[in-house]
C-alpha positions in Angstrom: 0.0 0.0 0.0 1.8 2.9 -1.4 1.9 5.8 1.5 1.1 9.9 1.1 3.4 11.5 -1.1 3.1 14.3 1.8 2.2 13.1 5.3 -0.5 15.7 5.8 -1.9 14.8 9.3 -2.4 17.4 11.3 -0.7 19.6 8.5 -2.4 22.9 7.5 -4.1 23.0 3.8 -5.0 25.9 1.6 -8.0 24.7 -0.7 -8.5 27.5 -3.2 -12.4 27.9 -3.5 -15.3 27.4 -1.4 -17.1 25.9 -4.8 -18.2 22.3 -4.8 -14.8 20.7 -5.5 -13.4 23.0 -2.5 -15.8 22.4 -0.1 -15.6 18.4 -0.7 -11.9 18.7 -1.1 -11.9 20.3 2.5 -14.7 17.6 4.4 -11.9 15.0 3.0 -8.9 16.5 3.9 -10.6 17.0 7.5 -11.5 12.9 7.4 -7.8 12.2 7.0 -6.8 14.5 9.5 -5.1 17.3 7.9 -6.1 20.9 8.8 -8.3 22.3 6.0 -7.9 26.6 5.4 -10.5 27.3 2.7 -8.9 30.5 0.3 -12.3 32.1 -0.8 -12.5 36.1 -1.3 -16.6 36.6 -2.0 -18.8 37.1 1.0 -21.7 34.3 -0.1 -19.0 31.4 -0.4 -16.9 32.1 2.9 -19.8 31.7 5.0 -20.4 28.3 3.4 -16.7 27.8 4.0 -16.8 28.5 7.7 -18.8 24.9 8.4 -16.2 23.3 7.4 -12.6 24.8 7.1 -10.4 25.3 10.4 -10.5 29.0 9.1 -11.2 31.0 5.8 -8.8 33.6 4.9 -9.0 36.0 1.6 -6.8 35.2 -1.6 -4.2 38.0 0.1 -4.2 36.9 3.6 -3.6 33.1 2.1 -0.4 34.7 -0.3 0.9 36.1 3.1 0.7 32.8 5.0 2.0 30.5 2.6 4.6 29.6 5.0 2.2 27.9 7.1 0.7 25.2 4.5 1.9 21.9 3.6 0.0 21.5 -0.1 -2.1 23.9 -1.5 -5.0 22.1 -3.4 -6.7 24.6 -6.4 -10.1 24.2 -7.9 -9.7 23.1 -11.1 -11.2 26.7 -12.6 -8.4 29.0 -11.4 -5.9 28.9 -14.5 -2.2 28.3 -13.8 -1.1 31.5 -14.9 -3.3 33.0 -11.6 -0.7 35.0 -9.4 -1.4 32.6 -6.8 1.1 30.4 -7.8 3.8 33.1 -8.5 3.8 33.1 -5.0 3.5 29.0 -4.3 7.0 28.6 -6.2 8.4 31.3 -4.4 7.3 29.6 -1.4 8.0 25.9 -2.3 4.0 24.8 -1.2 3.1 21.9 -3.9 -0.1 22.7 -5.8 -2.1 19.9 -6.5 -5.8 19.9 -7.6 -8.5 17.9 -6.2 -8.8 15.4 -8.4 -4.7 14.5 -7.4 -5.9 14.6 -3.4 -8.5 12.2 -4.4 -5.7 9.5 -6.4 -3.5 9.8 -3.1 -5.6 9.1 -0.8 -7.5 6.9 -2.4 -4.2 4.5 -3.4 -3.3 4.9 0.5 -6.6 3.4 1.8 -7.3 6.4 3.8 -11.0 6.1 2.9 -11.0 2.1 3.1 -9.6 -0.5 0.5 -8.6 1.0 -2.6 -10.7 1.4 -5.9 -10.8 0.9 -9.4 -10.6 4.3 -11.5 -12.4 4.7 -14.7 -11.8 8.0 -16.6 -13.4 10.0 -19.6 -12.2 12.6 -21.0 -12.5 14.4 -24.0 -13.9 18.3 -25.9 -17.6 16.4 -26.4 -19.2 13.2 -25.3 -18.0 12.9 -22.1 -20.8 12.7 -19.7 -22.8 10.6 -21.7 -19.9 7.8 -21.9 -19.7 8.2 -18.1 -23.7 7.6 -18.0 -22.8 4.4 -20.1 -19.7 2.6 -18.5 -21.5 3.4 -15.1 -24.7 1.5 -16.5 -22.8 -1.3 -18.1 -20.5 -1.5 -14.7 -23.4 -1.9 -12.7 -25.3 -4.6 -15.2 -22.1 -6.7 -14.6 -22.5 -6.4 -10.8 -19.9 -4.1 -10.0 -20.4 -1.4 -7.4 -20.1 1.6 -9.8 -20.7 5.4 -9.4 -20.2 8.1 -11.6 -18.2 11.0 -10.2 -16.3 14.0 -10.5 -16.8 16.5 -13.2 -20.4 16.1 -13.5 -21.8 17.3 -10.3 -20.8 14.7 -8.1 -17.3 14.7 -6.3 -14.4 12.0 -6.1 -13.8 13.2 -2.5 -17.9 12.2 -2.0 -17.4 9.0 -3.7 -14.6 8.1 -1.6 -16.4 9.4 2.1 -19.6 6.9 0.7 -20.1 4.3 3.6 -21.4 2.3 0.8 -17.8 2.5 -0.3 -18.2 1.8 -4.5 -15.4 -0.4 -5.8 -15.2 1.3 -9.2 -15.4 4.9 -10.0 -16.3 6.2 -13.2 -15.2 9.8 -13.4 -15.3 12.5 -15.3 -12.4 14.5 -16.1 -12.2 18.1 -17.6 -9.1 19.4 -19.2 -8.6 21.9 -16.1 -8.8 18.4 -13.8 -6.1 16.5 -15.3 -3.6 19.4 -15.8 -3.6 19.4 -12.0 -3.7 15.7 -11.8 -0.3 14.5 -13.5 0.0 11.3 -11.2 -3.8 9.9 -12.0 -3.3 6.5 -13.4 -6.9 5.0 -14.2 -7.2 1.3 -14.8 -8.6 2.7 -18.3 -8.8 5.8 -19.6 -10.9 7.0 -22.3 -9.8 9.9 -24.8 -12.8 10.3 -27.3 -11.9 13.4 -28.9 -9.8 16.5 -28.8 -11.3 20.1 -30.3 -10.3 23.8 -30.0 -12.1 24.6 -26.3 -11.0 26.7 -23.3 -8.1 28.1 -25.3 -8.7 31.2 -22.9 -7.6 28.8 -19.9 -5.3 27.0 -21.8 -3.0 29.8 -23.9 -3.1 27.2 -27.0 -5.0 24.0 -28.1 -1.8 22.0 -28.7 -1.9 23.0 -24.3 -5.3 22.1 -24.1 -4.4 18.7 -26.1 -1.5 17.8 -23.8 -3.5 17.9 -20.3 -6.4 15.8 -22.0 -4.0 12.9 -23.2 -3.0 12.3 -19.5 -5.9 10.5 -19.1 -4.1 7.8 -21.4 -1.3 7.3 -18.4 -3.1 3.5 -17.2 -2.9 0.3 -18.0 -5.9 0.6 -21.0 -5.7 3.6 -23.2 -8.9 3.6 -24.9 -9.2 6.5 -27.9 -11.4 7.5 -30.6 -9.9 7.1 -33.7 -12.2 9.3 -36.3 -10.6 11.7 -34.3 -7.2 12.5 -35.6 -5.2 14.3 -32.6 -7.0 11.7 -30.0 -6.1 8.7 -32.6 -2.3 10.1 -32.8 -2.3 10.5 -28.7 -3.0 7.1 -28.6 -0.1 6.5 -30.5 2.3 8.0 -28.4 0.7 7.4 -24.9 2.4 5.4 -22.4 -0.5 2.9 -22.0 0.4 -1.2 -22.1 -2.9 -1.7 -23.7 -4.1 0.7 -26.5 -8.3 -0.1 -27.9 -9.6 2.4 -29.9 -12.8 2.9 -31.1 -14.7 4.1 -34.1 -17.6 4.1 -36.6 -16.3 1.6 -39.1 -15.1 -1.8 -39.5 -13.1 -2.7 -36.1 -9.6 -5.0 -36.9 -7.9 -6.8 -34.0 -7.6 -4.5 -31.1 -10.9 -2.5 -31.3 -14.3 -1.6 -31.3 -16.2 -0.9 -34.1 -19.8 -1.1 -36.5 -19.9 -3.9 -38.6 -23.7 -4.6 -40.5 -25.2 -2.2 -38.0 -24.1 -3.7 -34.8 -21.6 -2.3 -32.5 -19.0 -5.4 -32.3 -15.3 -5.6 -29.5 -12.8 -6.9 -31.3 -10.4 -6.5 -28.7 -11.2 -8.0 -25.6 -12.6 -11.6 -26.7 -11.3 -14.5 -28.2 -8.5 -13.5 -31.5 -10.7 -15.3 -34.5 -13.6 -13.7 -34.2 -15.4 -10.1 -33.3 -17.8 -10.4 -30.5 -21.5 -8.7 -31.3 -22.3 -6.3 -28.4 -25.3 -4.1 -29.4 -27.9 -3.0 -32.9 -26.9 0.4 -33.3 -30.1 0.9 -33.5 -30.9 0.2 -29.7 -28.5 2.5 -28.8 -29.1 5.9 -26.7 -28.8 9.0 -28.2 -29.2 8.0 -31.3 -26.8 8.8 -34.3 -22.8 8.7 -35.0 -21.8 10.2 -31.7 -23.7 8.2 -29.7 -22.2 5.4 -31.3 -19.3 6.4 -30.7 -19.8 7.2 -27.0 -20.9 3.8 -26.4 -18.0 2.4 -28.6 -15.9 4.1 -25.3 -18.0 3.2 -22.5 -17.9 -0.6 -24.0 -14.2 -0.5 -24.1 -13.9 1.3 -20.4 -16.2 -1.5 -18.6 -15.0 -4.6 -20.6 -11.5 -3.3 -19.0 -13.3 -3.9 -15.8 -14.3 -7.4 -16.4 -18.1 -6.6 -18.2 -18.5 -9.2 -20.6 -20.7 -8.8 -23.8 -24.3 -9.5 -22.6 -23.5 -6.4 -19.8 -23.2 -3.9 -22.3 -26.0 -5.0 -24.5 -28.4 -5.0 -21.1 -27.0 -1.9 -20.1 -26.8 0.2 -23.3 -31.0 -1.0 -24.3 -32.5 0.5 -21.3 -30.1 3.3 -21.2 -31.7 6.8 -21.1 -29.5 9.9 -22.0 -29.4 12.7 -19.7 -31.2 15.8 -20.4 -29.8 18.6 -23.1 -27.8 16.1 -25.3 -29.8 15.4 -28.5 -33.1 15.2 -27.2 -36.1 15.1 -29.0 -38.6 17.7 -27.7 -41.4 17.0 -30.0 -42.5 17.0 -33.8 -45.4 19.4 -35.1 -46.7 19.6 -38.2 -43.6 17.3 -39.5 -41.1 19.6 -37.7 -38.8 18.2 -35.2 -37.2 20.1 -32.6 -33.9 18.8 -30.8 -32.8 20.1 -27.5 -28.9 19.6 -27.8 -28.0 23.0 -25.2 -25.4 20.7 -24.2 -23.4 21.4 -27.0 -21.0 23.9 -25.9 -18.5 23.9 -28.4 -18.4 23.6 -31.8 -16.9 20.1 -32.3 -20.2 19.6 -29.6 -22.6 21.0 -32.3 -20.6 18.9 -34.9 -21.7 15.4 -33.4 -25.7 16.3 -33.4 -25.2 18.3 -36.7 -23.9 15.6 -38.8 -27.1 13.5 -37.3 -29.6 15.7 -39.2 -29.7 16.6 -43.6 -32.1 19.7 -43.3 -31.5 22.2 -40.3 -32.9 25.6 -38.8 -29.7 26.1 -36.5 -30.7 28.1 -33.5 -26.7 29.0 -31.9 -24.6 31.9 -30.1 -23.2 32.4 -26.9 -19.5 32.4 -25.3 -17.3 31.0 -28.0 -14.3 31.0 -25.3 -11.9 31.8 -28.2 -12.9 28.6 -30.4 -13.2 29.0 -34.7 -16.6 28.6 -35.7 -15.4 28.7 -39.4 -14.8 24.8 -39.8 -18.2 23.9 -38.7 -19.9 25.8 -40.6 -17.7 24.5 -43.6 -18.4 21.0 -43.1 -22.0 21.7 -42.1 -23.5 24.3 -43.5 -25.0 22.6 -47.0 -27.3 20.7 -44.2 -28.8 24.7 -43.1 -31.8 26.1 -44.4 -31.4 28.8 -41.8 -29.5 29.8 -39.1 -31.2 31.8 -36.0 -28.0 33.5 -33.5 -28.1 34.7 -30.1 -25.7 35.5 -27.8 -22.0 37.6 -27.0 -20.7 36.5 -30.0 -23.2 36.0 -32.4 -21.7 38.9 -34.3 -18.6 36.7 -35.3 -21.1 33.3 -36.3 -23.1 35.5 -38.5 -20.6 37.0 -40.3 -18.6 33.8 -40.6 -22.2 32.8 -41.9 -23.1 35.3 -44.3 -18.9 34.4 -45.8 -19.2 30.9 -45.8 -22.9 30.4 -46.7 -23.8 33.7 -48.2 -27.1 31.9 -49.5 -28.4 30.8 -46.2 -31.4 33.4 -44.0 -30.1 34.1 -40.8 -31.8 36.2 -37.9 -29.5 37.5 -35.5 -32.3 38.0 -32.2 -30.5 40.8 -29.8 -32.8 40.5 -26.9 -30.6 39.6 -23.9 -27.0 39.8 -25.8 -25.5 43.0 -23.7 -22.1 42.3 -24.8 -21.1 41.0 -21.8 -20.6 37.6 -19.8 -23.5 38.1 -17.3 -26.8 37.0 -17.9 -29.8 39.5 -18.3 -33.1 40.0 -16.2 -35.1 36.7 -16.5 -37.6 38.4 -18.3 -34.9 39.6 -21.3 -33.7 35.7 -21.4 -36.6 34.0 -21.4 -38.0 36.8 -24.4 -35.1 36.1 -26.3 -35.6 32.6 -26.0 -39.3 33.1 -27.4 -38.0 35.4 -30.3 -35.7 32.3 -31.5 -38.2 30.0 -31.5 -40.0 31.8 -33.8 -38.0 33.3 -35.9 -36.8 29.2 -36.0 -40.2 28.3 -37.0 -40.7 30.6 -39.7 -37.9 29.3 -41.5 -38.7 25.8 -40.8 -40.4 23.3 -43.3 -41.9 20.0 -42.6 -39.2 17.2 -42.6 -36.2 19.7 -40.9 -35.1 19.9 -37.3 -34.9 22.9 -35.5 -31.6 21.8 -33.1 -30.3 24.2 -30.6 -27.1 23.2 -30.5 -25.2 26.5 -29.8 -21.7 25.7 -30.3 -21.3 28.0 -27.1 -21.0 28.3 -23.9 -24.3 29.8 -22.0 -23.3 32.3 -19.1 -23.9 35.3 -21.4 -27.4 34.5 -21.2 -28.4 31.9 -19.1 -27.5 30.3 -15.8 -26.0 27.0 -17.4 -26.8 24.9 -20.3 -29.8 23.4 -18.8 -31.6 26.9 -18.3 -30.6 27.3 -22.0 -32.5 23.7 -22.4 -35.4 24.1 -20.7 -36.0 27.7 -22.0 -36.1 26.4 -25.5 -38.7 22.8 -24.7 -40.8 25.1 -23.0 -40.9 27.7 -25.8 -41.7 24.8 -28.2 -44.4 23.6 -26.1 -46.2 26.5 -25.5 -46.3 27.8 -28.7 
């Protein structure tokens, strides 16, 4: 049983944030008997803080006292160019981010006998695979959770009495940069886009913290995508699967006659059938694709066959991600908010021929140009809201001079915070039907902004929900 890198009992602790990952990050640290000091400078989030941190000092007083803490762990939002860690260097504190506290203690057994890590990662796709291993885990009888980057911590996974054997987590770009010694039994790379550049500084940065979820034993990658096929290439992984949409030779996962098939993890004359593509949840190529990963993650973890064709039929796909709202009058209308990013908009885009595009929001520094290259003979019209629905249209109105677009302007103030509810839920109401008036019967109006929501909304579900309610009403 390998021990803590850093003996932190009784050792002091600065956890930047008094979010979810820094409140969790401190109830854990407090189980293992360090001394938790939550770093928090807004009012609203100390006072939270205070229930469960030894103290809560400001972002100054923290800089000041460096000299006091053992290991600073950061939430996985504060960018490592932050001043903050000017001054940790200076000082010689480690930084490590949750996620890392979590793979320590964990391999110690501080929270009990140590568990079997599952990790997804990826620019699109990732939450649904998660859904899906965790299904397909739990079908083969394996005490499975789903944790980290969607809502529900690793530091609550590992404090569950229930004590899971097998966690399926999660992991954001900002995650693994501060997790270099996470070593999953498998980890899943499905795909690698322009996204958080603004974080990042580059994509070829933003590329190099997702491929360190490729550092375990099973390295399992998307191949249609080249810079996750090429990472699989060079990853350090004993056992490389990838996964894609065509035939799959020795070694991976793949459609063959309609029907998703492992050629990788059964017998080495024959491909082993695991699902109708047809039966799979969302539908379409990405979904595919996503279950192509999740297959790979769990057989890793001893699911055989059977598992994931149990698990993946009565598999239901969380809200926002490709969801049919309803068809009138031979109009459907898909609810894909999730789709953040463009290479996001790309997977549901590529699922429909004849499209009234309803997009905008915080492009976080991403091209929209190559979508709507590859895309944009499937529009029949294109409705934009959001801060930078200026640059969409006019990349629009360049690429696709031919194609109506409305740009709506209710609720888009120029800036990053959303508007009164009144001006985002009117905006909302203008899209719809200016999306409708466009719309003939046999397209599909899809929201799937390419773009993150803040502008407008308070997350991707508001954005969701705003636009099925719309539809229904009117």
């Amino acid at each position: 049983m390998p021990a803590m890198p850093i003996d932190l009992t009784d050792q002091k602790v600065f956890v930047l944030g008094a979010g979810v990952s820094g409140l969790a990050a401190a109830r854990l640290l407090r189980h293992i008997g360090a001394i938790p000091i939550v770093v928090e400078d807004e009012d609203a989030a100390r006072a939270k803080a205070s229930d469960i941190a030894d103290s809560v000092l400001t972002m100054a007083e923290a800089e000041d006292a460096l000299s006091e803490a053992a290991l600073v762990v950061t939430s996985p939002g504060i960018p490592p160019h932050h001043p903050f860690f000017t001054a940790t260097t200076a000082a010689n504190v480690p930084v490590w981010g949750d996620v890392e506290l979590c793979w320590h203690v964990d391999k110690a057994s501080l929270c009990g006998p140590s568990r079997v890590w599952l990790a997804v990662t990826g620019t699109n796709g990732k939450t649904t695979t998660v859904g899906m291993t965790t299904a397909i885990c739990q079908q083969a009888g394996m005490s499975a959770v789903a944790c980290g980057n969607i809502g529900y911590p690793i530091e609550e996974a590992l404090l569950d009495p229930n004590h899971p054997d097998v966690l399926v987590c999660e992991l954001s770009s900002f995650q693994l940069h501060w997790a270099p010694s996470v070593k999953p039994l498998a980890g899943a790379l499905l795909n690698i886009d322009e996204d958080h550049l603004d974080w990042h500084g580059s994509v070829e940065a933003y590329a190099a913290d997702k491929t360190r979820v490729l550092n375990g034993l099973y390295a399992i990658v998307g191949l249609d995508d080249p810079r996750a096929a090429a990472a699989g290439d060079e990853c350090s992984a004993q056992f490389v699967i990838g996964f894609r949409a065509g035939e799959p030779v020795r070694g991976q996962i793949g459609v063959h006659e309609n029907g998703l098939f492992d050629n990788a993890f059964g017998p080495n004359d024959a491909a082993r059938f695991l699902i109708e593509c047809a039966d799979i949840h969302p539908a379409g190529p990405a979904g595919v694709l996503d279950a192509g990963a999740a297959a790979a993650l769990a057989m890793a973890a001893g699911a055989m066959p059977q598992d994931v064709n149990d698990a993946l039929k009565d598999f239901v796909v969380a809200p926002h991600r490709n969801a049919v709202v309803t068809t009138i009058d031979g109009i459907t209308y898909v609810d894909d908010s999730k789709a953040t990013n463009p290479h996001a908009a790309r997977s549901s885009m590529l699922g429909y021929s004849s499209i009234v595009w309803i997009a905008g929001g915080q492009l976080k520094g991403a091209d929209i140009t190559p979508l709507i290259d590859e895309v944009g003979a499937r529009l029949r019209g294109a409705v934009i809201i959001g801060k930078d629905g200026d640059l969409i249209v006019n990349v629009l109105h360049t690429a696709r001079p031919e194609i109506p677009v409305v740009r709506i302007r209710t609720g888009d103030d120029g800036t990053d915070t959303p508007p009164p509810a009144e001006e985002t839920e009117q905006a909302m109401v203008e899209a719809v039907a200016a999306a409708q008036e466009m719309a003939q019967s046999g397209d599909t109006v899809l929201l799937a902004p390419a773009a993150a929501s803040y502008d407008m909304f308070t997350g991707y579900g508001q954005r969701g929900d705003l636009f099925a309610t719309t539809i229904l009403k009117h």
